[in-house]
C-alpha positions as CSV (number, residue, x, y, z in Angstrom):
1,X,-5.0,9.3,6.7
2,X,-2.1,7.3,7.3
3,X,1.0,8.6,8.6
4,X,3.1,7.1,6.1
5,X,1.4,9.0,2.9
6,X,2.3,12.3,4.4
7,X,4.4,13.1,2.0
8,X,2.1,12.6,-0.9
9,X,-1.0,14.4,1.1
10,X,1.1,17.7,1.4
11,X,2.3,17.4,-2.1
12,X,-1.6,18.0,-3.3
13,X,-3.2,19.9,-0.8
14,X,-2.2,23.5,0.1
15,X,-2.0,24.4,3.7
16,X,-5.6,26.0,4.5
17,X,-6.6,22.6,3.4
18,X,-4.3,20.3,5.1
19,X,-4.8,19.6,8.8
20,X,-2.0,18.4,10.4
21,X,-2.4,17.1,14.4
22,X,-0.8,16.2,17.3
23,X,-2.9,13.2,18.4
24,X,-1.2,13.3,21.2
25,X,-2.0,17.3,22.2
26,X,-5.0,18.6,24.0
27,X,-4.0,22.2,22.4
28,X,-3.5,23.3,19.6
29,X,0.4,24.6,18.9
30,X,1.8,26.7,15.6
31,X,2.8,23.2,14.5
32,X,-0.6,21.0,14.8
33,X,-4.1,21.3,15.5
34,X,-5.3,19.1,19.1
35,X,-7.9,16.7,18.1
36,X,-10.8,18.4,19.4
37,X,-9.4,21.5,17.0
38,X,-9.2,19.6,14.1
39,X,-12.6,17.8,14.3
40,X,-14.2,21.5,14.3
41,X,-11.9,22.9,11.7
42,X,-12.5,20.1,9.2
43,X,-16.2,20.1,10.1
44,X,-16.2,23.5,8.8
45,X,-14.2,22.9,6.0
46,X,-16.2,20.1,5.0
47,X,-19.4,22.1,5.1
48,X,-18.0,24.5,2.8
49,X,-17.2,22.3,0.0
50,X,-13.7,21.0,-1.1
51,X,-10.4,18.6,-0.3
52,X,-9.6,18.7,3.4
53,X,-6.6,16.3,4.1
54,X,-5.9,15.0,7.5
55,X,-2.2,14.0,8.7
56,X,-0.5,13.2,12.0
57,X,2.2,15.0,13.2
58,X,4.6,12.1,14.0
59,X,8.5,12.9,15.5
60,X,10.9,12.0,12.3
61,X,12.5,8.5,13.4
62,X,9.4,7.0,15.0
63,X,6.6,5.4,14.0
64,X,3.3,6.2,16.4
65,X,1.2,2.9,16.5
66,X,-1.9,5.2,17.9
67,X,-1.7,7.4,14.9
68,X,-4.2,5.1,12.9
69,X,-6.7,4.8,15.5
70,X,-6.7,8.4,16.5
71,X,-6.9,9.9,12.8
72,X,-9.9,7.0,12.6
73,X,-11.9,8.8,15.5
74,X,-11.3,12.5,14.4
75,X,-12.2,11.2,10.4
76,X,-15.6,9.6,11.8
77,X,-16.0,12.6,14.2
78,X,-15.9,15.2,11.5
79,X,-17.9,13.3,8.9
80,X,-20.8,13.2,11.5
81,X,-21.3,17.1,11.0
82,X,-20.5,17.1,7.2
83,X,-22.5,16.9,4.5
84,X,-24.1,13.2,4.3
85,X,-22.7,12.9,0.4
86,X,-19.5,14.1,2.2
87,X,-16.6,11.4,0.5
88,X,-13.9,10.1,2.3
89,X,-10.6,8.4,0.6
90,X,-8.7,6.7,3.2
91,X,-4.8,5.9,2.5
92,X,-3.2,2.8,5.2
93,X,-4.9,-0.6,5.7
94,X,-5.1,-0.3,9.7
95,X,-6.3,3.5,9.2
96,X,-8.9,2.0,6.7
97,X,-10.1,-0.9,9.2
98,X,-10.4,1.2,12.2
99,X,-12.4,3.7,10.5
100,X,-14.8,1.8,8.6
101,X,-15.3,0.0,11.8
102,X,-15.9,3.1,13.8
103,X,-18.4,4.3,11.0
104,X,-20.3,0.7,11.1
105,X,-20.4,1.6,14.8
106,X,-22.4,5.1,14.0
107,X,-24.8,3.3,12.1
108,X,-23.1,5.0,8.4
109,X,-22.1,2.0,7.2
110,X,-23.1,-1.7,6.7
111,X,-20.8,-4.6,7.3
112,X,-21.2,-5.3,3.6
113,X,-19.8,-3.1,1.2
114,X,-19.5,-2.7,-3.0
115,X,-17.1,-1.8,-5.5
116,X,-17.9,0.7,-7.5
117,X,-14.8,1.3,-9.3
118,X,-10.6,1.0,-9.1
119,X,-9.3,3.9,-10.0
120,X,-5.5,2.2,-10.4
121,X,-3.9,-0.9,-9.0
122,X,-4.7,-1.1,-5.0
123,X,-7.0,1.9,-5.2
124,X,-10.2,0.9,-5.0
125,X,-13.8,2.7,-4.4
126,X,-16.6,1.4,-2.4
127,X,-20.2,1.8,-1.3
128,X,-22.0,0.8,1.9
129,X,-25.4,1.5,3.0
130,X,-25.4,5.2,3.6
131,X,-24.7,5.7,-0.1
132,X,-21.5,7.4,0.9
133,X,-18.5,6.9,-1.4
134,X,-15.3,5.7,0.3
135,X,-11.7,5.1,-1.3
136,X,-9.3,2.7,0.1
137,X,-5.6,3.0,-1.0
138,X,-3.5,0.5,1.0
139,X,0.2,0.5,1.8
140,X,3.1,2.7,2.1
141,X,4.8,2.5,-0.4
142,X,3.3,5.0,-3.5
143,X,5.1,6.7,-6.9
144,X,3.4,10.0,-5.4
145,X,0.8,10.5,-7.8
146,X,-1.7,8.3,-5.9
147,X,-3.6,10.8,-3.7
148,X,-3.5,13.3,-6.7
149,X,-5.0,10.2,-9.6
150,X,-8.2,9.3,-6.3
151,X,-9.1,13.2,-6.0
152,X,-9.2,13.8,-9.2
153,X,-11.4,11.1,-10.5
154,X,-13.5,11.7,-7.3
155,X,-13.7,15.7,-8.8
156,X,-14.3,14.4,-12.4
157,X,-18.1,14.1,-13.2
158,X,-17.8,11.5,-15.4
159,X,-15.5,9.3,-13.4
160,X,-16.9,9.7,-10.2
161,X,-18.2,6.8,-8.5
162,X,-21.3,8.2,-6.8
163,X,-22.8,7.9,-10.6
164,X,-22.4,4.2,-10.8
165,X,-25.7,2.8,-11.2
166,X,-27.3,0.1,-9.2
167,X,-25.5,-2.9,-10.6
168,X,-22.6,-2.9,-8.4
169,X,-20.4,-5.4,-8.1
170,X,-20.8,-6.8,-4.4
171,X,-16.7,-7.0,-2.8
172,X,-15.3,-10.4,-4.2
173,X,-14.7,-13.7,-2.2
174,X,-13.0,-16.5,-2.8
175,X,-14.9,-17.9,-5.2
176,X,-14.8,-15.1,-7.8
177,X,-10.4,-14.6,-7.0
178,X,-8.6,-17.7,-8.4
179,X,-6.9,-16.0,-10.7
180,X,-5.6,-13.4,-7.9
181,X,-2.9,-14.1,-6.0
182,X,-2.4,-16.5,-3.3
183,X,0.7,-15.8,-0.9
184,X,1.8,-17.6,1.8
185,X,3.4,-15.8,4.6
186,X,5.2,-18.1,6.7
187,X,5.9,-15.9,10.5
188,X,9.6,-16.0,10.8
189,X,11.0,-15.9,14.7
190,X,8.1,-15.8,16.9
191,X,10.3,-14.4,19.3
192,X,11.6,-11.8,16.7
193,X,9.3,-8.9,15.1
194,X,8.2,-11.5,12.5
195,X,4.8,-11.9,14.2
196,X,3.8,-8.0,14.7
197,X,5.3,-7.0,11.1
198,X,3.2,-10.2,9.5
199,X,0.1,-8.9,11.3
200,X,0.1,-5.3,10.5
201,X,1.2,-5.5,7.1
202,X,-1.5,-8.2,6.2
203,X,-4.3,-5.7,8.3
204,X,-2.9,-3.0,5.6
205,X,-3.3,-4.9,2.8
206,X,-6.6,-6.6,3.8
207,X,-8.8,-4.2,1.7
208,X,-6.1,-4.9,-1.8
209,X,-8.7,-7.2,-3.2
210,X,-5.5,-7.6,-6.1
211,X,-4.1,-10.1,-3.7
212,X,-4.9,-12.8,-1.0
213,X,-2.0,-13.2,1.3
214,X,-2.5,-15.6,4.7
215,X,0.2,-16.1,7.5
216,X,1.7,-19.7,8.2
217,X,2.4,-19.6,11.8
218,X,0.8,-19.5,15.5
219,X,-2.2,-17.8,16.1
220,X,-1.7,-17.9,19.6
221,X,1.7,-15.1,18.9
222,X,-0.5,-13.3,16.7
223,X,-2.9,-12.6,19.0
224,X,-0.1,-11.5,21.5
225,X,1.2,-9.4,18.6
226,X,-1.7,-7.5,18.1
227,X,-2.0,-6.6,21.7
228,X,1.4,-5.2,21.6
229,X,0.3,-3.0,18.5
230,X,-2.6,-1.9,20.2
231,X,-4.6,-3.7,17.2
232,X,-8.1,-5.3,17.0
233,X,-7.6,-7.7,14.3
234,X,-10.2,-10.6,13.5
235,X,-8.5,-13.7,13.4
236,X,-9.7,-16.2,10.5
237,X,-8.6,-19.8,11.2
238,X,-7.8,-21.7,8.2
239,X,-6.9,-25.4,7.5
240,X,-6.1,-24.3,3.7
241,X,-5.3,-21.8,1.7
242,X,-8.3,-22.8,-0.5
243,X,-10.3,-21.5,2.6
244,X,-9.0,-17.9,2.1
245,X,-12.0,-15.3,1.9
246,X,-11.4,-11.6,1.1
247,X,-12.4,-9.1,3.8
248,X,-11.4,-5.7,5.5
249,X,-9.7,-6.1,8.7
250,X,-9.0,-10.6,8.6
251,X,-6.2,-11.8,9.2
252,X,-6.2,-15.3,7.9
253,X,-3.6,-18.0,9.5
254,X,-3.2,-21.2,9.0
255,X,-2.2,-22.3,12.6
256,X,0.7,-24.5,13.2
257,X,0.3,-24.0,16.7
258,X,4.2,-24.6,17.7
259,X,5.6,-22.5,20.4
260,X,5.3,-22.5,24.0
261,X,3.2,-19.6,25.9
262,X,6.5,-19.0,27.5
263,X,8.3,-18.1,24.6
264,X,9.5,-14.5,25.6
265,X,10.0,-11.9,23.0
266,X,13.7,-11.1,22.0
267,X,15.5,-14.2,23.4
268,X,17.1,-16.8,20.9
269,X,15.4,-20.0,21.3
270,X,15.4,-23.7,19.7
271,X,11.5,-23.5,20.0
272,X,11.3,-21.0,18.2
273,X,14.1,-21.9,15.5
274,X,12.3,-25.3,15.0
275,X,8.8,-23.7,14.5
276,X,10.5,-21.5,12.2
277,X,11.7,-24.3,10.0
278,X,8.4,-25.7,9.7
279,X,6.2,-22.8,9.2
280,X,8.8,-22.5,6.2
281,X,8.2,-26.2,4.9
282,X,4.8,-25.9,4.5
283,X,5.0,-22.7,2.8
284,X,7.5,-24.9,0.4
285,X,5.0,-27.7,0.1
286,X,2.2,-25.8,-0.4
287,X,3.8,-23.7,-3.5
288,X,5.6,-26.8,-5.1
289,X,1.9,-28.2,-5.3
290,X,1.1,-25.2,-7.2
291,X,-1.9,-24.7,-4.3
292,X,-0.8,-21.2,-3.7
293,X,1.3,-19.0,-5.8
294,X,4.4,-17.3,-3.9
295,X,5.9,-17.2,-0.7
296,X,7.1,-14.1,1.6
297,X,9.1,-14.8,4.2
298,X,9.2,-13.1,7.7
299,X,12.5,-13.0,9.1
300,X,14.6,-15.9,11.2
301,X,17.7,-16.0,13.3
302,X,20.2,-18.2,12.2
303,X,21.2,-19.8,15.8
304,X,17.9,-20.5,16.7
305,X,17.8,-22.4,13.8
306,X,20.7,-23.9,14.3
307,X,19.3,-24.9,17.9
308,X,16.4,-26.3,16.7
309,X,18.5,-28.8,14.6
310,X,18.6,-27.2,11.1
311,X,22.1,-26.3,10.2
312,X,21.6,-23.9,7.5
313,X,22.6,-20.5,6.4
314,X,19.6,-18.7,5.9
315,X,16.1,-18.8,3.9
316,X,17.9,-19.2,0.3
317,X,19.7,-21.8,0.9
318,X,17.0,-24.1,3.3
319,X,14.4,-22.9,0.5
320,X,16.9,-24.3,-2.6
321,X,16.4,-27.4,-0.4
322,X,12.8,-28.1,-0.1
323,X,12.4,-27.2,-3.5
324,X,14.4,-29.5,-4.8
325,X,16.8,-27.5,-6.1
326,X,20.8,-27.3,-6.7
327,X,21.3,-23.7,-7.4
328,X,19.7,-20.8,-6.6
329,X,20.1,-16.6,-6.4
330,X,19.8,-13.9,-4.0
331,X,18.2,-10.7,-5.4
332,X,18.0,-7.8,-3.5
333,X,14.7,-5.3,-4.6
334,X,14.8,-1.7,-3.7
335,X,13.2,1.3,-4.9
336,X,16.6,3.0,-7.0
337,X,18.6,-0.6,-7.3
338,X,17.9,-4.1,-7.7
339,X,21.2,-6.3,-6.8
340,X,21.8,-10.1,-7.9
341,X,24.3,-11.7,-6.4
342,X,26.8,-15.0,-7.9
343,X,27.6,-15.2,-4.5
344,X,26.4,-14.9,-1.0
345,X,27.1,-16.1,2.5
346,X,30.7,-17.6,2.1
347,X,33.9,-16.0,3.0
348,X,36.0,-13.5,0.1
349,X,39.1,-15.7,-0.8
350,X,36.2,-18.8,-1.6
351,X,33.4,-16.8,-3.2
352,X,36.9,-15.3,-5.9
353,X,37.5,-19.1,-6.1
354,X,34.0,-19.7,-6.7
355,X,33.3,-17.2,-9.3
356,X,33.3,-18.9,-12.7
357,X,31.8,-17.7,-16.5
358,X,29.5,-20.5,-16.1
359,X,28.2,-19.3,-12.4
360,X,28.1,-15.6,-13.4
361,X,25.6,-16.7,-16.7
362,X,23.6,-18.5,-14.6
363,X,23.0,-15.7,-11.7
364,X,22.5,-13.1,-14.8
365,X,19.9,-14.8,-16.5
366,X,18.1,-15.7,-13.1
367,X,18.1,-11.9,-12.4
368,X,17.2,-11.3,-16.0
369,X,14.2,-13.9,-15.8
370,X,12.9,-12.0,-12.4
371,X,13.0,-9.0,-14.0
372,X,11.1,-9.7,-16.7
373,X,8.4,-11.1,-14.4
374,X,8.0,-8.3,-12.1
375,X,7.6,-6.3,-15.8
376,X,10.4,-5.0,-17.3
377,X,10.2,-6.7,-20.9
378,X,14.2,-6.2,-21.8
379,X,15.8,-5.4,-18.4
380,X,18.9,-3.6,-18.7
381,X,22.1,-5.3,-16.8
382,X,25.4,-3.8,-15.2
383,X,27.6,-6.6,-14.1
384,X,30.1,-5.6,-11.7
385,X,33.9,-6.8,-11.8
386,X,35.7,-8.4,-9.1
387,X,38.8,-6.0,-8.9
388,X,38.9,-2.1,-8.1
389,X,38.5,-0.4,-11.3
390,X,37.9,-3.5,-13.1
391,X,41.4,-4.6,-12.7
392,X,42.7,-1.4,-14.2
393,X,43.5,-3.4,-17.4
394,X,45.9,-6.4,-15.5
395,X,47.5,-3.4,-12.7
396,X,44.9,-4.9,-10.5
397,X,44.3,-8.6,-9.8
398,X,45.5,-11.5,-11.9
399,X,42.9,-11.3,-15.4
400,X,40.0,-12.2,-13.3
401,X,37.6,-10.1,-14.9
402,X,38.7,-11.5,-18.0
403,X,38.6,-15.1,-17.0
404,X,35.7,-14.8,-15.0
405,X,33.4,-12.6,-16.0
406,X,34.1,-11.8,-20.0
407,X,33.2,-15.0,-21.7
408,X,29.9,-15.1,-19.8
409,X,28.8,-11.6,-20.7
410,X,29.6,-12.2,-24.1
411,X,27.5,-15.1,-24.6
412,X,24.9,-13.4,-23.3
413,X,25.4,-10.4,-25.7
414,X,25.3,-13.2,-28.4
415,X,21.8,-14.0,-27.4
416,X,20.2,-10.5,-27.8
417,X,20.4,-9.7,-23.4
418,X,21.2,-6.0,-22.9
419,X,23.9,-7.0,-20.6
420,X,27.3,-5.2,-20.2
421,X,30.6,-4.7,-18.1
422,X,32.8,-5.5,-16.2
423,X,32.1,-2.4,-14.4
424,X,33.6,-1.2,-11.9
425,X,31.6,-1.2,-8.6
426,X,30.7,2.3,-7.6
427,X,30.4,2.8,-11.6
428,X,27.6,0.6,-12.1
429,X,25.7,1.3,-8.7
430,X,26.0,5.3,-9.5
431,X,24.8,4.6,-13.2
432,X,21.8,1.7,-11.4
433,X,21.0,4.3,-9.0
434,X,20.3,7.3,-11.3
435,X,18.0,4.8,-13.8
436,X,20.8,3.6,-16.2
437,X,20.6,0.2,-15.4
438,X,17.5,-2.4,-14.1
439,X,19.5,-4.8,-12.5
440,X,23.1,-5.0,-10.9
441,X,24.7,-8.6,-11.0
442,X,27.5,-8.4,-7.5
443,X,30.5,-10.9,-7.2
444,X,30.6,-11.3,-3.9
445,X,28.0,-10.5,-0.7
446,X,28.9,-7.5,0.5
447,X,29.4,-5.8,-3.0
448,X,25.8,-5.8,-3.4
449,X,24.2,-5.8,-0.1
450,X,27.1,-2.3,1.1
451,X,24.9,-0.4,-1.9
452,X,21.6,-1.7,-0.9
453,X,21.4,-0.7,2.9
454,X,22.2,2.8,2.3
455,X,20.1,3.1,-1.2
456,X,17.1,1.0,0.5
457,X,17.2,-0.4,3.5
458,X,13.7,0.0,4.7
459,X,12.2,-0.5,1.5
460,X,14.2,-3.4,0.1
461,X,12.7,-7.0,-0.3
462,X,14.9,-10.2,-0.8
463,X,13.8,-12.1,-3.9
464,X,15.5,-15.9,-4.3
465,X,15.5,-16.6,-7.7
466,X,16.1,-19.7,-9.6
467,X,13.6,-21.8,-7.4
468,X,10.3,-23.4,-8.9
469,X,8.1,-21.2,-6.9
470,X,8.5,-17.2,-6.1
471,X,9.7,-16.3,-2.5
472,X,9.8,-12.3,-1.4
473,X,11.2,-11.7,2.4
474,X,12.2,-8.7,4.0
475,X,15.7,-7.4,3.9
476,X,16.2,-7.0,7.6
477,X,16.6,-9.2,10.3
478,X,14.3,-10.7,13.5
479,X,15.2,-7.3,15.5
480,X,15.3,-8.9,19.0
481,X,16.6,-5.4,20.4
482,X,12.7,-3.8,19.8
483,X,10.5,-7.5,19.7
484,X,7.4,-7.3,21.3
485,X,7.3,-3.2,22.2
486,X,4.8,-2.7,19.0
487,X,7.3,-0.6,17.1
488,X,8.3,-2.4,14.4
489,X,7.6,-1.1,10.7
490,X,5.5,-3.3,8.5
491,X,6.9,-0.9,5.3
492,X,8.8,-3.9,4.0
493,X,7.0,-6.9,4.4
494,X,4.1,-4.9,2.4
495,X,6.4,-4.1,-0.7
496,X,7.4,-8.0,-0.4
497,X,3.9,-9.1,-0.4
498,X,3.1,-6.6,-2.9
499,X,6.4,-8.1,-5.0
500,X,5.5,-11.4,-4.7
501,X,1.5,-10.8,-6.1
502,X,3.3,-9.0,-8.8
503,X,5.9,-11.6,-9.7
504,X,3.1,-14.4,-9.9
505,X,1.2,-12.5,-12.4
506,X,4.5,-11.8,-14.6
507,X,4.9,-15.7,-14.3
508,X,1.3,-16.6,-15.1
509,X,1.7,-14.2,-18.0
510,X,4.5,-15.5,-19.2
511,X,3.6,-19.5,-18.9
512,X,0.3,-18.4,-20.6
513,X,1.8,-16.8,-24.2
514,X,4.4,-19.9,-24.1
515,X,1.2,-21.5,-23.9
516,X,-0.3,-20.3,-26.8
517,X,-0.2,-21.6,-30.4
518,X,2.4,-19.9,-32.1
519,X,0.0,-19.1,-35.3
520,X,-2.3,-17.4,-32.6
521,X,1.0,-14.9,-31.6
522,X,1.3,-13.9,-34.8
């Protein structure tokens, strides 16, 4: 089981029944079983019917890359002496990949395995050879209720997936997912975390046949990424997207084959800020030609790109570029807030000067519009002032909020948006927070992003909005101090992959009804 679903495992197991270990003991201590312990205790349990849960006890504040592998070899260990119709839900894509793996290894499994059934988005059952019924729920990032919704419709007799009958659906390919979603990831600062996050987050997603994502970049620092990790990834080289092919443990890259073996990890470097740039441009060119259907961006580092001879702010504005576009948005996703800002990476005095009715209409209904496509049908929208207290009626400022601001929220009232303020800042971030609101709208950079890094930080996703294809990065930076040491945490780049799949569905939904006869919606 996957470290990061503790929470959720304890949540629906009681303690006789949850295992916790220290992979890293060879005792056991009041705190954790030893590995040898927990193999014979859930043997046991196991043969005596029921739930057992199996968790790693990891220090709080560090992220054990060994936790996957090790819960892999007590899972296969223990199922050896269990029952053979023994079931076994797995939650984590690298957990998933090196137990399956292990199991093929016994001679339990085939390499080729069926779906039986989905028991909700990214939940998915399967069959191999030894008729054995195995769940996969990949990613971190859960509501909760996942592990609770799998166990009971394993428990449910009419549900349960060992009574499928012999039809089953073989696991799709290619072929049979063009409507799913194709996402290029394009690998950020090779010399950053960009390659090790790209890697494992992709390895955690590979068994979510609900999406097809595929890393733009060099295969060559992937490979040196997964040794770092400690992971055993198979590498799928790919000249197009078109040559994507579902499977559990692939990493598919299209391989650009850019930077130097030289390139050390952590160090600021032109290579790397060029490569960078053009992993990024054909992720642009691929998406304005409609061949894949969003982008997710792994971090850069603005003076490498500068060295490499691409004078630009950051992703948003190099993206509003490629795309051909004038005007774009930053939206910042996290689990309690979503934050839109008018304006970004310029100084106060000119983002004030900036701030105009017709800019802050614009920004809203770009946040509205990405709102709507991740699902929300009528969003609901605080739009923050620019003053403390939203001017404090004319005591603060000189009218801006009613020069600025007003007219622009009140055309949008006129055309049926559930949009209101000014509101004061900490106002509409405490009323966001708690569920009042779906979307913030922020004057001025550090308005929105102050809120978002302590409401989010390590979940949050940075959504540019505005531009003719979807892009999804990470809200955090390359990470030089820790690059190449195998610690960095994937967490984000999943949700943003995740994001992105979801966004191009709410778009392809969308274009579809405005595609259809207007009779037909009636």
């Amino acid at each position: 089981m996957d470290p990061a679903a503790r929470h959720e495992a304890q949540a629906v197991t009681t303690a006789e029944r949850h295992l916790q270990v220290d992979i890293a003991a060879r005792k056991s201590t009041r705190r954790a079983l030893s590995p040898s312990d927990a193999i014979d205790t859930a043997s046991r349990m196991l043969s005596d019917g029921g739930t057992v849960v199996i968790t790693a006890l990891i220090e709080r504040g560090r992220r054990n890359l060994q936790a996957s592998v090790r819960l892999a070899e007590i899972a296969t260990a223990a199922l050896q002496q269990a029952p053979p119709e023994t079931a076994v839900v797995i939650l984590g894509g690298e957990t998933a990949h090196a137990t399956l793996t292990r199991l093929a290894n016994q001679g339990d499994e085939s390499a080729v395995l069926a779906v039986t059934d989905q028991f909700h988005v990214g939940a998915v059952a399967l069959r191999g050879s030894s008729r054995r019924d195995i769940v996969l729920r990949p990613g971190s990032f859960t509501d909760g209720t996942s592990l609770s919704l799998i166990l009971d419709h394993l428990n449910r007799p009419a549900t349960n997936p060992a009574q499928v009958n012999e039809s089953e659906t073989p696991l799709p390919v290619a072929s049979e997912t063009q409507t799913t979603p194709l996402i290029a990831v394009s690998m950020g600062d090779g010399a950053g975390i960009g390659p090790e996050i790209c890697l494992r987050a992709i390895l955690e997603l590979s068994s979510d046949s609900s999406l097809r994502p595929f890393v733009i970049g060099d295969i060559s620092r992937l490979r040196k990424a997964a040794r770092v990790c400690g992971l055993e990834p198979t590498f799928v080289p790919i000249s197009s997207p078109e040559e994507f092919d579902i499977g559990l443990g692939r990493v598919h890259v299209v391989d650009l084959d850019l930077l130097p073996e030289s390139l050390s990890w952590g160090q600021i470097s032109g290579a790397a800020g060029e490569a960078a740039y053009q992993y990024i441009k054909h992720a642009a060119e691929l998406a304005v030609s409609e061949r894949i259907d969003a982008i997710c961006t792994a971090p850069i580092n603005k003076k490498a790109l500068h060295l490499g001879g691409h004078a630009y702010p950051g992703h948003t504005e190099l993206l509003a570029e490629l795309c051909g576009v004038d005007e774009v948005s930053m939206l910042l996703s996290t689990p309690k807030v979503n934050v839109v800002h008018v304006t970004t990476h310029i100084g106060l005095i000119d983002a004030i000067d900036k701030i105009e009715p017709g800019l802050v209409e614009r920004t809203t209904r770009r946040g509205h519009d990405a709102m709507v496509q991740a699902g929300i049908v009528c969003p609901r929208i605080a739009v923050c002032a620019i003053n403390p207290h939203a001017g404090e009626n004319g005591l603060f400022g000189y009218g801006e909020e009613e020069s600025k601001i007003v007219p622009a929220i009140s055309r949008m009232q006129s055309d049926g948006l559930a949009v209101e303020g000014p509101l004061s800042a900490d106002t509409a971030f405490f009323l966001a927070s708690r569920g009042d609101y779906d979307l913030v709208v922020a004057m001025y950079h550090d308005q929105g992003h102050g809120p978002v890094k302590v409401l989010g930080i390590d979940a949050g996703v940075n959504v540019t909005v505005g531009l003719p294809v979807i892009r999804t990065s990470v809200d955090h930076g390359t990470a030089f101090d820790i690059a190449g040491r195998g610690v960095a945490d994937p967490a984000s780049m999943v949700e943003a992959i995740r994001q992105a799949a979801t966004m191009s569905r709410g778009r392809r939904e969308i274009s579809h009804r405005r595609r259809e006869p207007s009779a037909a919606r009636e």
